[in-house]
N, C-alpha and C positions, 0 to 999 in steps of 0.2 A: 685078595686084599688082606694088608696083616691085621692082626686082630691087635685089638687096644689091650694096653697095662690096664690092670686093676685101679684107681687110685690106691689103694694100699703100696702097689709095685712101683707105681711112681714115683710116692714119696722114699721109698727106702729108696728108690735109684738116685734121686735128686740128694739126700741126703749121704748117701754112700759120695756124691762128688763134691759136696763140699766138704767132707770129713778128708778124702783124699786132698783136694785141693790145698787146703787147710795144710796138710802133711809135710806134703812137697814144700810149699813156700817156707816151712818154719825148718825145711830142710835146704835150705837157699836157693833154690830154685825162682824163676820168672814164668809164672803157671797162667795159661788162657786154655778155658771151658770151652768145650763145644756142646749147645745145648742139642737135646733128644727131645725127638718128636711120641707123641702119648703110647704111641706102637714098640718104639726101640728102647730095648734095657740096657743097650750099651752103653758105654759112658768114654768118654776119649777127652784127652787131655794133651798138650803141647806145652816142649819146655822149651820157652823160647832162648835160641844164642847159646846152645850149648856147645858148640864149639865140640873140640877134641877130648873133652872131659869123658870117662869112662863111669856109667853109672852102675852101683850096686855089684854084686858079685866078684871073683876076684881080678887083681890090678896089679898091674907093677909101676902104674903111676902115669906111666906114658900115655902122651894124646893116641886114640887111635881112629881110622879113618870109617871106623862105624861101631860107634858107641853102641848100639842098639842090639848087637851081637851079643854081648856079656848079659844084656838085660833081659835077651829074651829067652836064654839057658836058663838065668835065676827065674826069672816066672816059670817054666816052664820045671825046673826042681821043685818049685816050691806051688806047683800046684795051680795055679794062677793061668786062669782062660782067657789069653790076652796076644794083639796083635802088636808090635813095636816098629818102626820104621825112622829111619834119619833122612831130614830132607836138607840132600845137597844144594841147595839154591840159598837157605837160611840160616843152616845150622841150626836146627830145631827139628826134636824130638815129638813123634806123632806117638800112644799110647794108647791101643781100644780095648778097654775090657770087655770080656762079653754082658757080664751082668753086677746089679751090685754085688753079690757075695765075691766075684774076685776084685773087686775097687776096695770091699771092704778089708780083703786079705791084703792087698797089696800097701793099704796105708797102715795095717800092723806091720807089715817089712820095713816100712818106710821108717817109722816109729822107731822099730827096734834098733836102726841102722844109725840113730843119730850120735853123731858124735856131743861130749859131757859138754862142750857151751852152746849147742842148740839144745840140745834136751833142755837145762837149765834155765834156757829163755824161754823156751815153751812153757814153761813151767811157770816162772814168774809174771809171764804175761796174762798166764789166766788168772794166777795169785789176785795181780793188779784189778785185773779186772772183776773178780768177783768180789773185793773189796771196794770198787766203786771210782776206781782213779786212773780209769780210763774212758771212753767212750771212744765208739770205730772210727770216727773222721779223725780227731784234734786231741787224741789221748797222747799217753806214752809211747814210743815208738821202741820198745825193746830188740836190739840187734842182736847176732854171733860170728866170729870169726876169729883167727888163728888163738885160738884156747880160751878166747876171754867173752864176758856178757857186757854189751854195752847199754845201760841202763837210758837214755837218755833226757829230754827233755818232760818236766811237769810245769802246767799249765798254776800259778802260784795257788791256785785253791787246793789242787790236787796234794800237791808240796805237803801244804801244810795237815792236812788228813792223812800222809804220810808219818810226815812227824809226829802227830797223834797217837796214831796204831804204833808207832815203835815205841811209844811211852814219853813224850814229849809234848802229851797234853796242855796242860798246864801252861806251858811255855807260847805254845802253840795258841792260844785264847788272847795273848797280847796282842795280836794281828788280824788286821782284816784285811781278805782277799781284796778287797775293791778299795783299799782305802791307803796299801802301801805302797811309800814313796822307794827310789832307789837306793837310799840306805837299809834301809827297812829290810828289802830283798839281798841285800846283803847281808845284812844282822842274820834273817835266817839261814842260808846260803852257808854261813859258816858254824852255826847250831847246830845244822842238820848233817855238818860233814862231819861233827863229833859222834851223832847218835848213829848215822849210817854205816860208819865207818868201827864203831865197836859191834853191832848187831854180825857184821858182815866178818868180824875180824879180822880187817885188812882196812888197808887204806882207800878208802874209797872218796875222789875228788866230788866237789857238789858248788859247781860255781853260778852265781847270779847270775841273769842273764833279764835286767829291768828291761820296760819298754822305752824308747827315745822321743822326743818329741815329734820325730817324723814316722813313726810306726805305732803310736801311742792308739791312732785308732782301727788300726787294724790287727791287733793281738792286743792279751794279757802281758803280765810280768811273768817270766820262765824263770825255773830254777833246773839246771845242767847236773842231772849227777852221772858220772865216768864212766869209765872200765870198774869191773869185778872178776873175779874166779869163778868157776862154775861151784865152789862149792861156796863162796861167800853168795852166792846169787842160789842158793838152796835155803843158805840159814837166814837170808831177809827173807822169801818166801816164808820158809817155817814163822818168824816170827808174825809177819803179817794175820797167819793162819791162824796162831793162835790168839792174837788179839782179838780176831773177828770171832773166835770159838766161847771166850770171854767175855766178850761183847753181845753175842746172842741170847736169846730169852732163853729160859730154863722152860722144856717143855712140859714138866714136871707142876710148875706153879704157874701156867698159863692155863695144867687143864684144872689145878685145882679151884681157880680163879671163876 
């Protein structure tokens, strides 16, 4: 009979697979878990549709007739106690680690491997979210792909707490989330493509996108902002960063309080 994890082992195992999980997807992947039973540290993961794409290690670009070749020299250069397999019926990549410590190793590769507009949307999407203008269902949905970061849709409340933290306070207190009309979301819409677009130093689109009478009750009013660089999608992080850094209590006069 195998003998049970610790809970201590379980949770680094469970935690080691969503940090991997995590990884993969912000590395464009389509990632399904296989859960472990209280006994098994392994951790196995599937990327689905991968097709002829060659992952990690080196490449000459070309589709080849088993991806899982390259991946399992790189685990295995790099240390990494791991099974890989392609399943011909799906085109989907099977992945066992034996434990978290190689789940944990394998999402520093993964990490390190990302090309500058996923790094960069990894980045801003935590930005976003540790400043509060996201939540997991109905937040932002920050994308990457051929060089660029695709900022996409905020919910008009979210918008406007955007335009705040970039210094558009002010501006920003003339509007109520619940109360503007489709001009309104327009007004802002192109407010925010002035301040977003210096923050970012480039031009960054940010189009309205009000609700209609036939969708009015099933969503808010959206506001669209575009394409960015990976490095203008660094310096709206930065700034966001710092707002919230300025915005936090001084620990200093909280203990002298």
């Amino acid at each position: 009979m195998a003998l049970l994890l610790t809970q201590e082992e379980q949770d680094r195992r469970d935690q080691a697979r969503r940090s991997l999980y995590k990884a993969l997807r912000d590395a464009g992947h389509h990632v399904v878990l296989k859960d472990s039973s209280a006994s098994d540290p392994s951790i196995t993961v599937t990327l689905v549709s991968l097709g002829g794409r060659t992952l990690w290690g080196p490449s000459n670009g070309l589709p080849t007739q088993d991806p899982a070749a390259p991946l399992r020299r790189y685990l295995d250069e790099h240390h990494v106690n791991a099974r890989a397999a392609m399943d011909g019926d799906t085109s989907s990549l099977h992945i066992t680690l034996a434990g978290a410590a190689d789940a944990e190793r394998l999402t520093d590769l993964v990490l390190q491997s990302l090309p500058p507009e996923r790094r960069a949307a990894r980045r801003l999407t935590q930005t976003f979210f540790n400043a509060g203008l996201a939540r997991p269902v109905d937040g932002v949905s920050i994308t990457a792909g051929n060089g660029r970061v695709n900022i996409g849709d905020l919910y008009i409340t979210y918008a406007l707490q955007l335009w705040a933290l970039l210094g558009g306070g002010e501006a920003a207190k003339h509007y109520s989330p619940h109360e503007v009309d489709w001009r309104q979301v327009e007004e802002i819409a192109e407010q925010m493509e002035a301040v977003v677009s210096t923050v970012c130093g480039e031009q960054v689109s940010v189009e309205p996108d009000p609700v209609c009478s036939s969708c009015a009750g099933s969503r808010d009013d959206q506001i669209a902002l575009g394409q960015v660089s990976p490095d203008g999608a660094d310096r709206l992080a930065d700034a966001i960063e710092t707002a919230l850094r300025r915005a936090a209590p001084d620990p200093a006069s909280a203990e002298t309080n």
